[in-house]
CHARMM internal coordinates of N, CA and C (Angstrom, degrees):
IC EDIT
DIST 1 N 1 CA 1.4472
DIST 1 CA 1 C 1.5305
ANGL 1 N 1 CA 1 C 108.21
DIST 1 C 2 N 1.2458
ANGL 1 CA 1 C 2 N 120.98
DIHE 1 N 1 CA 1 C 2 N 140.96
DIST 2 N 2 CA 1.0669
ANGL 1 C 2 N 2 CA 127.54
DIHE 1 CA 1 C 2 N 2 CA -156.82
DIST 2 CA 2 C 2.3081
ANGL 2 N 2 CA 2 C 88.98
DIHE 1 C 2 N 2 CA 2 C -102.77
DIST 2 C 3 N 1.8353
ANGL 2 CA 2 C 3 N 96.64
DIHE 2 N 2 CA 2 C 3 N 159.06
DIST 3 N 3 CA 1.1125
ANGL 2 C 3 N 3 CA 95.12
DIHE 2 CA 2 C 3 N 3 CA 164.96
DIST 3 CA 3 C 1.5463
ANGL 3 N 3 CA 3 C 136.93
DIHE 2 C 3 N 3 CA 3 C -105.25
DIST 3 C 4 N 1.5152
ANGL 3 CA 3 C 4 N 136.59
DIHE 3 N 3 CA 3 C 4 N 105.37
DIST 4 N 4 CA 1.1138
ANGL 3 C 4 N 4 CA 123.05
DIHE 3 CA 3 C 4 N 4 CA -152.98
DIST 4 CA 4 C 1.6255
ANGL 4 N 4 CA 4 C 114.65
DIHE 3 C 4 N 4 CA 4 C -70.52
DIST 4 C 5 N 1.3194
ANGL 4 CA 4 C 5 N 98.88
DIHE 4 N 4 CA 4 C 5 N 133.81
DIST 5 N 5 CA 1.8252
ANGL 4 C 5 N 5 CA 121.33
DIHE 4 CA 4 C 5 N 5 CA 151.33
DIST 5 CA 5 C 2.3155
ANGL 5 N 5 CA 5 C 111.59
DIHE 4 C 5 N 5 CA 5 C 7.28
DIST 5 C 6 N 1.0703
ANGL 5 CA 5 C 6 N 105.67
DIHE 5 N 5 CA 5 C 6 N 83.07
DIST 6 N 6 CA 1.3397
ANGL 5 C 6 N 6 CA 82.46
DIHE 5 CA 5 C 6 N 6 CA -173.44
DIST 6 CA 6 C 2.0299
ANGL 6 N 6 CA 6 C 97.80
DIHE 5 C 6 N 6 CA 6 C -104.51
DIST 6 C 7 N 1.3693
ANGL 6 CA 6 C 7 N 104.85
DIHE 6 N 6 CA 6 C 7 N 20.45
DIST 7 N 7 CA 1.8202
ANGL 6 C 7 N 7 CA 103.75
DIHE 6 CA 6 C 7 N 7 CA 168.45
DIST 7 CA 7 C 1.1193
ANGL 7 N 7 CA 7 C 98.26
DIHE 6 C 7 N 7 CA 7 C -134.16
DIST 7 C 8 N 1.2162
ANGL 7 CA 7 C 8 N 124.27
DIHE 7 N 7 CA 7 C 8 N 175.19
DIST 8 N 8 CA 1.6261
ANGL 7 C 8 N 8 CA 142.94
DIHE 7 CA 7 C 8 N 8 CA -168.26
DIST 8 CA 8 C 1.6340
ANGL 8 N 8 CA 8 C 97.19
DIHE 7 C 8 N 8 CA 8 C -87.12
DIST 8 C 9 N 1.2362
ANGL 8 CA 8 C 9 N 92.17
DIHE 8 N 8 CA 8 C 9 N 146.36
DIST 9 N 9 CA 1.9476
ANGL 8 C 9 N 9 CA 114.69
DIHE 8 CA 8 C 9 N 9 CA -178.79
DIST 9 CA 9 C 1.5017
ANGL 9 N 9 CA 9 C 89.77
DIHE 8 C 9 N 9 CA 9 C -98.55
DIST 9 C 10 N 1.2369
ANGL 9 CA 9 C 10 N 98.27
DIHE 9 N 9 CA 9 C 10 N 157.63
DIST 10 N 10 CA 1.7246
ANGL 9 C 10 N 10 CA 131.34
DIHE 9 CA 9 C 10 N 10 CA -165.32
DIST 10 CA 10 C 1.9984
ANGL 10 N 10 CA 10 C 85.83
DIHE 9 C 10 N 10 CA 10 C -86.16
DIST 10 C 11 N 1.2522
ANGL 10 CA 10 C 11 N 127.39
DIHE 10 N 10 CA 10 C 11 N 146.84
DIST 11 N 11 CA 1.2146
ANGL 10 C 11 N 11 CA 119.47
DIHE 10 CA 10 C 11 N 11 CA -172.35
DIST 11 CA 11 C 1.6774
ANGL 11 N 11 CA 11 C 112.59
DIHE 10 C 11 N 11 CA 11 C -63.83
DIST 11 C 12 N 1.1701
ANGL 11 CA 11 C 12 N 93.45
DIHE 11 N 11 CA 11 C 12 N -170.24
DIST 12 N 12 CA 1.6784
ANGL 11 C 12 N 12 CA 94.69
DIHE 11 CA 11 C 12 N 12 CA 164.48
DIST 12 CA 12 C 1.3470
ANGL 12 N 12 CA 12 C 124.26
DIHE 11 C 12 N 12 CA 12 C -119.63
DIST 12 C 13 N 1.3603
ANGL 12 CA 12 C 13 N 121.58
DIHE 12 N 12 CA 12 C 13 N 125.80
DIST 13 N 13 CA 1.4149
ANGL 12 C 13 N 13 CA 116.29
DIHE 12 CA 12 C 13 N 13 CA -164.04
DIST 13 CA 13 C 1.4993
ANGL 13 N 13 CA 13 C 85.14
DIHE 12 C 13 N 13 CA 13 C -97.01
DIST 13 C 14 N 1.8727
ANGL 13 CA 13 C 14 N 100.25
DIHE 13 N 13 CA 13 C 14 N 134.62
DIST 14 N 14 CA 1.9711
ANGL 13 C 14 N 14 CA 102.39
DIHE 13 CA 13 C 14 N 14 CA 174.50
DIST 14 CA 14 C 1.8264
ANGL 14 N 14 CA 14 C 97.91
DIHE 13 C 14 N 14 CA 14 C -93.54
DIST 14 C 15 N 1.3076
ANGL 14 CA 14 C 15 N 98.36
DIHE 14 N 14 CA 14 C 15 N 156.53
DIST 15 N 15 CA 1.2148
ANGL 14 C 15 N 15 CA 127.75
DIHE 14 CA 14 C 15 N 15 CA 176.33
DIST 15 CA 15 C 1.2771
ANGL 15 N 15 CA 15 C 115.23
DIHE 14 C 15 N 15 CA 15 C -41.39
DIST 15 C 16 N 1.6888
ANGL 15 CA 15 C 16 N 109.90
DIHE 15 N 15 CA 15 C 16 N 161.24
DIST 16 N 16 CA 1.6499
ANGL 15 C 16 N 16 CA 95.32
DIHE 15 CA 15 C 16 N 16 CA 175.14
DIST 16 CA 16 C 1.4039
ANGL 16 N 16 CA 16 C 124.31
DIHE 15 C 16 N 16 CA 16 C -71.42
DIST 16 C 17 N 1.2643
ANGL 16 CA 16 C 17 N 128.85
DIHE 16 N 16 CA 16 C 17 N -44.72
DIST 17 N 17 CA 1.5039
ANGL 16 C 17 N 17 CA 110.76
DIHE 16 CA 16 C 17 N 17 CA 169.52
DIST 17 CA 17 C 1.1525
ANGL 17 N 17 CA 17 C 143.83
DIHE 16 C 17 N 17 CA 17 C -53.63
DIST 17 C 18 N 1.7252
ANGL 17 CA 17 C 18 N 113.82
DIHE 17 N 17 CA 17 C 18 N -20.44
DIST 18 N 18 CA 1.2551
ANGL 17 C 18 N 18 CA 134.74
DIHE 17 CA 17 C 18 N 18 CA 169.16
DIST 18 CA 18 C 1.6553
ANGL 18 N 18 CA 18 C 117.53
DIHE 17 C 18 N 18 CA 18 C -64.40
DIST 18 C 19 N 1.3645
ANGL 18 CA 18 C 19 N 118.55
DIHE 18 N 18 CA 18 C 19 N -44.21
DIST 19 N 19 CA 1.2856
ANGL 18 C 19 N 19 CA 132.58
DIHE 18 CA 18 C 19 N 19 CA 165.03
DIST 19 CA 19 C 1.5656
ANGL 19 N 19 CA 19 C 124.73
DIHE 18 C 19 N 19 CA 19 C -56.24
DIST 19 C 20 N 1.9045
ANGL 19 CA 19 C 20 N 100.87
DIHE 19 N 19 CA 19 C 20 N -47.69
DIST 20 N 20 CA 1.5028
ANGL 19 C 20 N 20 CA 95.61
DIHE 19 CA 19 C 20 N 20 CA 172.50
DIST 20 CA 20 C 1.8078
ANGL 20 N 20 CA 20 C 107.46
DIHE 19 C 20 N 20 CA 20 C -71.53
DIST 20 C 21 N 1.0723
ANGL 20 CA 20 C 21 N 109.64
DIHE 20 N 20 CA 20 C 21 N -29.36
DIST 21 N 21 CA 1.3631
ANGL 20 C 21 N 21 CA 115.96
DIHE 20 CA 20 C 21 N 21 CA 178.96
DIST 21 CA 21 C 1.4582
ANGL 21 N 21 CA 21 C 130.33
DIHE 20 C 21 N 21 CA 21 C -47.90
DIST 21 C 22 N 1.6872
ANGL 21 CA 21 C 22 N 103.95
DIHE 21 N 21 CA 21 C 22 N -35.10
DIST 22 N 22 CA 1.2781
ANGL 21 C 22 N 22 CA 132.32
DIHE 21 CA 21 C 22 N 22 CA 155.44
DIST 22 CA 22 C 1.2948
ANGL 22 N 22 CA 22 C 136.15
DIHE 21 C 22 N 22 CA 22 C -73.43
DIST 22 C 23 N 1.2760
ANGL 22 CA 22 C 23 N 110.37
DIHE 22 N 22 CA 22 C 23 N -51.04
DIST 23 N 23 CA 1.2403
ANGL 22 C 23 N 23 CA 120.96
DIHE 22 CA 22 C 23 N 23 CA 175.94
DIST 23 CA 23 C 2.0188
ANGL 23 N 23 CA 23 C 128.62
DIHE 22 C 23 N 23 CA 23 C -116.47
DIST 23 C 24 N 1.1956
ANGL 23 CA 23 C 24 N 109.00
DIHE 23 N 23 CA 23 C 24 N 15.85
DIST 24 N 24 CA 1.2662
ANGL 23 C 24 N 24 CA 91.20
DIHE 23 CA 23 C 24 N 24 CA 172.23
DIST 24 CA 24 C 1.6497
ANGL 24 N 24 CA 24 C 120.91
DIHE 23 C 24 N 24 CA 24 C -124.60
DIST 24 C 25 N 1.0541
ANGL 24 CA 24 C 25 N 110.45
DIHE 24 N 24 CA 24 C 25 N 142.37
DIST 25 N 25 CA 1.6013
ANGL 24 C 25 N 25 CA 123.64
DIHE 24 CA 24 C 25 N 25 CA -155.55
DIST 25 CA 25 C 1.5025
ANGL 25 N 25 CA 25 C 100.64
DIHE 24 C 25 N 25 CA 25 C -125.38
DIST 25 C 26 N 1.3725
ANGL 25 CA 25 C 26 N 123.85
DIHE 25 N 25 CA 25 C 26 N 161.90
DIST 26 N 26 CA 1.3083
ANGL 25 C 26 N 26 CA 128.61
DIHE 25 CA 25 C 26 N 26 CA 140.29
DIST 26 CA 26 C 1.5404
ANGL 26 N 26 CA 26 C 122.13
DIHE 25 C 26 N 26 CA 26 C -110.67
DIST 26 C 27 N 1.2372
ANGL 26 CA 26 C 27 N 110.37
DIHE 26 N 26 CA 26 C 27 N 123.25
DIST 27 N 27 CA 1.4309
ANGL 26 C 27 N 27 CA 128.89
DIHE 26 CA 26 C 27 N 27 CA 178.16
DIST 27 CA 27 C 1.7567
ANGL 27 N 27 CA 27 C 116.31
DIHE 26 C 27 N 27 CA 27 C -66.86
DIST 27 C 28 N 1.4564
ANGL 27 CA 27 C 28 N 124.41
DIHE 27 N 27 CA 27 C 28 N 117.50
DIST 28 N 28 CA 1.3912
ANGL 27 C 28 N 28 CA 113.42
DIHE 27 CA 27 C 28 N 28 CA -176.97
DIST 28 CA 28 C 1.6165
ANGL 28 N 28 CA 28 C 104.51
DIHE 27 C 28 N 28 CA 28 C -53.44
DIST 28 C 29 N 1.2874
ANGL 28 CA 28 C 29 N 115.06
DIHE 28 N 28 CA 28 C 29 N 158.31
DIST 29 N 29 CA 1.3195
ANGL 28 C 29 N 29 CA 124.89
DIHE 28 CA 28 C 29 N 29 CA -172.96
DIST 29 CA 29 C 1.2953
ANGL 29 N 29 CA 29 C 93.23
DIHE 28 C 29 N 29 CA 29 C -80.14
DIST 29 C 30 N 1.6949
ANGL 29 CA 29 C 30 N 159.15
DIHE 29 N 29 CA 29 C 30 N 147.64
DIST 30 N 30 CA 1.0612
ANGL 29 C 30 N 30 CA 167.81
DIHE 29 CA 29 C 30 N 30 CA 178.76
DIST 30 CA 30 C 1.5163
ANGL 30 N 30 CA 30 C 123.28
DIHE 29 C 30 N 30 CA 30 C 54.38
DIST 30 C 31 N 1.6776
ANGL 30 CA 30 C 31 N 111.30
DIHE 30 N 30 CA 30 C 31 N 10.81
DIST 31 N 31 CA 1.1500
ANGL 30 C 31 N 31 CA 91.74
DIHE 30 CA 30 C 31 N 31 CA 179.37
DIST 31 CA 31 C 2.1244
ANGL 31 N 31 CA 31 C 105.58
DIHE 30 C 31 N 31 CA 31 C -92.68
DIST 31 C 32 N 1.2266
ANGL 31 CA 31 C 32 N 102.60
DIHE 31 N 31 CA 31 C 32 N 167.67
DIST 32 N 32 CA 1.6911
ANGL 31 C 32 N 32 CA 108.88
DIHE 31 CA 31 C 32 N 32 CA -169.25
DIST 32 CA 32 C 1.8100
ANGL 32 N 32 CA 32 C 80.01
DIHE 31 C 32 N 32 CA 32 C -77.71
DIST 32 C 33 N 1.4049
ANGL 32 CA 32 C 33 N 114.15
DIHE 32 N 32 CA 32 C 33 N -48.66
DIST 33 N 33 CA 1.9078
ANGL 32 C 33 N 33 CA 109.06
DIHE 32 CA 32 C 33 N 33 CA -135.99
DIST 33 CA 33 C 1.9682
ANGL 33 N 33 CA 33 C 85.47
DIHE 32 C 33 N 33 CA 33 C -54.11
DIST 33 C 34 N 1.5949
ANGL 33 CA 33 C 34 N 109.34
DIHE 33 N 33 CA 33 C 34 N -49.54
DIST 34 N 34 CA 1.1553
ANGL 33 C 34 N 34 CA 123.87
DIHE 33 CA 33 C 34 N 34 CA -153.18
DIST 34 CA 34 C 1.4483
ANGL 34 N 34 CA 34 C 105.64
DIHE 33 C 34 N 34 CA 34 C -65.84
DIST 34 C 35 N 1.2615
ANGL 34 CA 34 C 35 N 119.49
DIHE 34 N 34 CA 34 C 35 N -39.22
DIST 35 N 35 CA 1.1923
ANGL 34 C 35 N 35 CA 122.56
DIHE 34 CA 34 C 35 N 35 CA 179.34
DIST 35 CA 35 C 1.5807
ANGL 35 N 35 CA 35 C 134.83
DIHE 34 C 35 N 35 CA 35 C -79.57
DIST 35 C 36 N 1.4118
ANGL 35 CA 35 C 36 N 99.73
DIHE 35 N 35 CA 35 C 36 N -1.64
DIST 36 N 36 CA 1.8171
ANGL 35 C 36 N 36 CA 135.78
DIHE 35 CA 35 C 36 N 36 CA 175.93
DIST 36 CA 36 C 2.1246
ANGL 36 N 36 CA 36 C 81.92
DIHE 35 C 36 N 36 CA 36 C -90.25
DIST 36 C 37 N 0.8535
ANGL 36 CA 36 C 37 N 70.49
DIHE 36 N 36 CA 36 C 37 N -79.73
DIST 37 N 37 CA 2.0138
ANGL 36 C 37 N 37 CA 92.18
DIHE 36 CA 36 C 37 N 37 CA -167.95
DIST 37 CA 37 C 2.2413
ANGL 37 N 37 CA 37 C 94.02
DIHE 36 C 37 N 37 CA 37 C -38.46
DIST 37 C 38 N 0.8667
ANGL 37 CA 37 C 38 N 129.04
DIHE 37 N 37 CA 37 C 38 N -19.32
DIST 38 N 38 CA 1.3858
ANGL 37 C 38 N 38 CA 125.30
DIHE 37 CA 37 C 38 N 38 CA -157.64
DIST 38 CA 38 C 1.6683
ANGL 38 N 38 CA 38 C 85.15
DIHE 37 C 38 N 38 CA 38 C -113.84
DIST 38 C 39 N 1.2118
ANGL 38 CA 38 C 39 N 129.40
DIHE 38 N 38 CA 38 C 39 N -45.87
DIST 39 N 39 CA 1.8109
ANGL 38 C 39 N 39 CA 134.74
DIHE 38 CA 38 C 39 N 39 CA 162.63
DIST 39 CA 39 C 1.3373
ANGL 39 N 39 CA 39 C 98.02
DIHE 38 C 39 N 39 CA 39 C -37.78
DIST 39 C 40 N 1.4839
ANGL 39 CA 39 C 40 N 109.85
DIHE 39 N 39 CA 39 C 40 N -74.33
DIST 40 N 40 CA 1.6786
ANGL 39 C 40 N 40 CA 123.77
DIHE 39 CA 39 C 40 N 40 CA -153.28
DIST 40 CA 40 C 1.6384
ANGL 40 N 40 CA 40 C 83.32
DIHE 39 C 40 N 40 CA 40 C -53.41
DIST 40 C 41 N 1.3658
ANGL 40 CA 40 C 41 N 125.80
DIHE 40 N 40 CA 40 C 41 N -80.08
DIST 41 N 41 CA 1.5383
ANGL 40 C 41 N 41 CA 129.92
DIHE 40 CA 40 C 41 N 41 CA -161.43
DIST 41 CA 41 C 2.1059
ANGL 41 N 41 CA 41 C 108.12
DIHE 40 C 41 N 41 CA 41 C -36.54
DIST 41 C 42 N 1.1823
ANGL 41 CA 41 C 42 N 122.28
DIHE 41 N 41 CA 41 C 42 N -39.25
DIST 42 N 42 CA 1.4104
ANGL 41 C 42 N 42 CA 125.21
DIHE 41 CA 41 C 42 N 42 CA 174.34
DIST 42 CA 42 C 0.9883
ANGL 42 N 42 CA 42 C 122.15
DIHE 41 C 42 N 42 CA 42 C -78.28
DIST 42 C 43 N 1.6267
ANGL 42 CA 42 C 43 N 120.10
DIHE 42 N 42 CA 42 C 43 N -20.28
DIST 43 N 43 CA 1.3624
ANGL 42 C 43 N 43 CA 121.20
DIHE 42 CA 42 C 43 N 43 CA 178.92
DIST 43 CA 43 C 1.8710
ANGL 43 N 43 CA 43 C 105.69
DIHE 42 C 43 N 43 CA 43 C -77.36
DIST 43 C 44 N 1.4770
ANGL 43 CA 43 C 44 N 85.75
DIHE 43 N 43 CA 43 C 44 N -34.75
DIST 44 N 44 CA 1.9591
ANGL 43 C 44 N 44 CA 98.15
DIHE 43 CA 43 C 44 N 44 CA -164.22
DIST 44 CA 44 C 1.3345
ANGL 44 N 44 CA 44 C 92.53
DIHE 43 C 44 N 44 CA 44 C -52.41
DIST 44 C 45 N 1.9379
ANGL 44 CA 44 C 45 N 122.29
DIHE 44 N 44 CA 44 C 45 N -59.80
DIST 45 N 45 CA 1.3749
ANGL 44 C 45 N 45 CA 119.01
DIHE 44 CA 44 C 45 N 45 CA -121.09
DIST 45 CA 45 C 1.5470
ANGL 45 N 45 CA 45 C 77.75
DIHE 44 C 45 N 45 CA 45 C -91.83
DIST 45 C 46 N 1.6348
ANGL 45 CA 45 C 46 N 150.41
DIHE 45 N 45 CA 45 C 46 N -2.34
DIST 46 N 46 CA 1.1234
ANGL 45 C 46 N 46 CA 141.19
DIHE 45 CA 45 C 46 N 46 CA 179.75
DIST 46 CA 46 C 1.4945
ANGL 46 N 46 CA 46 C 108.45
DIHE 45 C 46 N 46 CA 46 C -82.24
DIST 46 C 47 N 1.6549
ANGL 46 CA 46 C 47 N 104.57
DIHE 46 N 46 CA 46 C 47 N -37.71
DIST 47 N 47 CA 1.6978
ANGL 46 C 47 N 47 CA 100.61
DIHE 46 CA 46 C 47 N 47 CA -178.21
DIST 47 CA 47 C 1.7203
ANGL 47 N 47 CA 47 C 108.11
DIHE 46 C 47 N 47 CA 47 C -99.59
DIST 47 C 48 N 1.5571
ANGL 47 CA 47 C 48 N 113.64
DIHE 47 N 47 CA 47 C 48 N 28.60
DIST 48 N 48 CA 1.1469
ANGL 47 C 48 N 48 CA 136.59
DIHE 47 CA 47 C 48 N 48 CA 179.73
DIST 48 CA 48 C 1.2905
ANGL 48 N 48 CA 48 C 114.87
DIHE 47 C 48 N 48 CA 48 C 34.28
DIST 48 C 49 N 1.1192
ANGL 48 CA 48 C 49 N 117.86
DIHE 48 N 48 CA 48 C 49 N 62.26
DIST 49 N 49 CA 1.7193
ANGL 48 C 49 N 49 CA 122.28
DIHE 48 CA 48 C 49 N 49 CA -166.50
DIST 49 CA 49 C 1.9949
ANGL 49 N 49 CA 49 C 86.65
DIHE 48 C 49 N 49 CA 49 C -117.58
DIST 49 C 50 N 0.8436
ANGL 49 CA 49 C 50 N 108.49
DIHE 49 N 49 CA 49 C 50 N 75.17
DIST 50 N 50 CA 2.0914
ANGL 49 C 50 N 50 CA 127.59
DIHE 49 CA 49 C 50 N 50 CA -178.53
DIST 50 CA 50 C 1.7211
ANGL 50 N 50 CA 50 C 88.77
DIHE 49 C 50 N 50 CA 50 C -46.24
DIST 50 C 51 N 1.0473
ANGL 50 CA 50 C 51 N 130.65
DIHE 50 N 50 CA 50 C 51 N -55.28
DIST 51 N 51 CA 1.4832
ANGL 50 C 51 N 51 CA 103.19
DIHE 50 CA 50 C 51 N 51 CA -146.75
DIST 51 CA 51 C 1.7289
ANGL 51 N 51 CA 51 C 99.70
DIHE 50 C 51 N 51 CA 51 C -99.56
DIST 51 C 52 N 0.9669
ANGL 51 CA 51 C 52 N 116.75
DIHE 51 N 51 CA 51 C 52 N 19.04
DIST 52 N 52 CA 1.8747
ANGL 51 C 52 N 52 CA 127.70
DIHE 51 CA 51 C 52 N 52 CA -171.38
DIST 52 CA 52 C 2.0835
ANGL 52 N 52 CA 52 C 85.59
DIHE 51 C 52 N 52 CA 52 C -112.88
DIST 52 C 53 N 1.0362
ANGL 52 CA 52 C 53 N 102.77
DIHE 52 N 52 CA 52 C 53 N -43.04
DIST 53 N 53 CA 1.9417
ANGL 52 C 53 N 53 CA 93.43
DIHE 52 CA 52 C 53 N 53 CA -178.34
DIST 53 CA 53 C 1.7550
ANGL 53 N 53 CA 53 C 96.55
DIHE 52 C 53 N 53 CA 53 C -97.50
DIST 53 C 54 N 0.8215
ANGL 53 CA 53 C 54 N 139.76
DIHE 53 N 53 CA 53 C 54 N -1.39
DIST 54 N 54 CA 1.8169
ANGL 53 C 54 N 54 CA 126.74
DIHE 53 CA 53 C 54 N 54 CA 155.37
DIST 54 CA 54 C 1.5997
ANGL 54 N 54 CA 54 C 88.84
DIHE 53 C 54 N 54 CA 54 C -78.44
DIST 54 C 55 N 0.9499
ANGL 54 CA 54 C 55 N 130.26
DIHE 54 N 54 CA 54 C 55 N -65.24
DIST 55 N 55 CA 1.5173
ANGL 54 C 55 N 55 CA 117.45
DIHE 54 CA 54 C 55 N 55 CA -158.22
DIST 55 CA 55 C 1.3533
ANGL 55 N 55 CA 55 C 109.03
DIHE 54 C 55 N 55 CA 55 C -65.37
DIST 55 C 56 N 1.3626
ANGL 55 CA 55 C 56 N 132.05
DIHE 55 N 55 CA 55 C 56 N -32.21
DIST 56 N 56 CA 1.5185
ANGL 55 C 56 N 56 CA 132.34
DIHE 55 CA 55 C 56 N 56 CA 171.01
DIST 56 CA 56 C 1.8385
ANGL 56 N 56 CA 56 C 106.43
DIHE 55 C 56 N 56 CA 56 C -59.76
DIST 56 C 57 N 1.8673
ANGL 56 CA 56 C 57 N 116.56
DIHE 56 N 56 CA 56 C 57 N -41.36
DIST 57 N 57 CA 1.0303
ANGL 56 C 57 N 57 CA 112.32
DIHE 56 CA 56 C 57 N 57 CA -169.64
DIST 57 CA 57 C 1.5503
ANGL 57 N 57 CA 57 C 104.02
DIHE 56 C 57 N 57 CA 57 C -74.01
DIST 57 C 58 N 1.3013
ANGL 57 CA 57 C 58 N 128.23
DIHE 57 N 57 CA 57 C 58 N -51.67
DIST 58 N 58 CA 1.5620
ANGL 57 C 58 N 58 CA 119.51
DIHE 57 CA 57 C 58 N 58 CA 161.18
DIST 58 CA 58 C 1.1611
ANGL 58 N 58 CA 58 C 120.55
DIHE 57 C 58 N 58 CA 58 C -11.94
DIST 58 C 59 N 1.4512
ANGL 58 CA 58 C 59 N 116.82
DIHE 58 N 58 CA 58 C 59 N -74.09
DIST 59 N 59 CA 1.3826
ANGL 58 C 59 N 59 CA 136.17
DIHE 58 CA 58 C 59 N 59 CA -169.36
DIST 59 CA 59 C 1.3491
ANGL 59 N 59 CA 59 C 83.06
DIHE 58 C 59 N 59 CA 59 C -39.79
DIST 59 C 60 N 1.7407
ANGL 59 CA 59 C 60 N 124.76
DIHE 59 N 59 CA 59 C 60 N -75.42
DIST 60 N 60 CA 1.3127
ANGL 59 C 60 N 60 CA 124.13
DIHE 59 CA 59 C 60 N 60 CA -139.22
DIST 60 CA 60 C 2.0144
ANGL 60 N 60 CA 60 C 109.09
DIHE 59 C 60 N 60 CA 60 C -45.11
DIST 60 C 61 N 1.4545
ANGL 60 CA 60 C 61 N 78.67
DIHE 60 N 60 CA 60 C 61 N -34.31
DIST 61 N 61 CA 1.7100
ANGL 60 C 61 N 61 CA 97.19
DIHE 60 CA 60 C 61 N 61 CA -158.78
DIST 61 CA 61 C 1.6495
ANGL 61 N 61 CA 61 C 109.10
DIHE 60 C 61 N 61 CA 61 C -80.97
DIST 61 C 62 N 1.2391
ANGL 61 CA 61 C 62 N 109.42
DIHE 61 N 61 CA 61 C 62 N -11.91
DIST 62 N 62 CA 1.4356
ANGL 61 C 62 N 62 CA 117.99
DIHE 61 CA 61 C 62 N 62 CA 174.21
DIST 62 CA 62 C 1.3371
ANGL 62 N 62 CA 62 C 116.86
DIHE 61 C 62 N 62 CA 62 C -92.47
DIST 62 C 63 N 1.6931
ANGL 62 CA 62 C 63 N 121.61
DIHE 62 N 62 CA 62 C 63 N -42.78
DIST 63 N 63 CA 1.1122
ANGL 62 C 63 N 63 CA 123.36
DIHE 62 CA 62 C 63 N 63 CA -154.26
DIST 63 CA 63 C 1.5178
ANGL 63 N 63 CA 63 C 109.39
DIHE 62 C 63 N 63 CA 63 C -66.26
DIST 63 C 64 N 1.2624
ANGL 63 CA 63 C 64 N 116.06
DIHE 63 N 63 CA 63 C 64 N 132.01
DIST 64 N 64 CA 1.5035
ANGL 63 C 64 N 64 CA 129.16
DIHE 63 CA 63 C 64 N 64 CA -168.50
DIST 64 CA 64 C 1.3643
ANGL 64 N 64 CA 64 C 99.51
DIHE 63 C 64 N 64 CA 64 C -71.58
DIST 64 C 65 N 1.7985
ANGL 64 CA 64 C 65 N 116.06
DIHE 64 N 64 CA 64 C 65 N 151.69
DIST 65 N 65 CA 1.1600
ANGL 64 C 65 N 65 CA 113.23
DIHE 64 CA 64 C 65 N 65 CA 173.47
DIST 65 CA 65 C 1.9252
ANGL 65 N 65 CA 65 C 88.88
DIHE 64 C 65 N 65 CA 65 C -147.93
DIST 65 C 66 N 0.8941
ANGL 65 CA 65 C 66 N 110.89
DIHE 65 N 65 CA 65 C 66 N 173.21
DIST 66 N 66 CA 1.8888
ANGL 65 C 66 N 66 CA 117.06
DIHE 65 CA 65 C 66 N 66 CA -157.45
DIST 66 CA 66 C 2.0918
ANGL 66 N 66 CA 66 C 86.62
DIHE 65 C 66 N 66 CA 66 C -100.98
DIST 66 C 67 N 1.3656
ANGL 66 CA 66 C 67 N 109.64
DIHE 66 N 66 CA 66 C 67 N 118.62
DIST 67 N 67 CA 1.6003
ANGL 66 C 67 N 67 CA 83.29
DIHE 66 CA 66 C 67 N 67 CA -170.88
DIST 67 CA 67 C 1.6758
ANGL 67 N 67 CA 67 C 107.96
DIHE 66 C 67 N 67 CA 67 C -80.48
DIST 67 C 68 N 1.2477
ANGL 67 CA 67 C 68 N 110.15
DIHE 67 N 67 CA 67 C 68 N -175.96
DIST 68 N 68 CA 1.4169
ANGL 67 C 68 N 68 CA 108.02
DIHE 67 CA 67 C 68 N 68 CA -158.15
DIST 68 CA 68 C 1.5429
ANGL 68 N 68 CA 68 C 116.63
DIHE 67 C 68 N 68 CA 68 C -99.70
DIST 68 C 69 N 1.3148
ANGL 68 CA 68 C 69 N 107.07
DIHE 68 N 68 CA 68 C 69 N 158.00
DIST 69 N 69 CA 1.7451
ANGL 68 C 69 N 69 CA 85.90
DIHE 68 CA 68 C 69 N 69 CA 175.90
DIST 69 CA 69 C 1.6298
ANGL 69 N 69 CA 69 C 99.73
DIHE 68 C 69 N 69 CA 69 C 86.17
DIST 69 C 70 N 1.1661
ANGL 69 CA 69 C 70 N 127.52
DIHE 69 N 69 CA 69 C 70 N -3.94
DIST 70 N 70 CA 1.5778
ANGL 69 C 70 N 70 CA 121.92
DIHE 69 CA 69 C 70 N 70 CA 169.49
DIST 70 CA 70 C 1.3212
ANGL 70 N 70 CA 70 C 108.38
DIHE 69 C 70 N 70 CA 70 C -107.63
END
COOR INIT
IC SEED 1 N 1 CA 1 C
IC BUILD
């Protein structure tokens, strides 16, 4: 029988595809919302706050833009 963990584990860093998977977006070139939202996401993943830059990268990847040429 094994003995369980009685201090806290060091986090878990996920893999590289899992991360781009999570977090990487492309920002429209000139828009303000995207380019606020692409700040917020670099600032998060530096002060490593993970679920504040998934939700900025969402945004990025959701936010509607009118496509062009119509």
């Amino acid at each position: 029988m094994t003995t369980p963990f009685k201090y806290p584990q060091p986090p878990v860093e996920l893999a590289g595809a899992v991360e781009a998977y999570l977090y990487d977006c492309t920002p429209v070139e000139g828009c303000g919302v995207c380019t606020a939202l692409a700040r917020e996401l670099r600032e998060a993943r530096v002060a490593k706050k993970w679920s504040v830059a998934y939700d900025a990268a969402a945004e990025v990847r959701n936010h509607p833009h009118a496509q062009r040429g119509q």
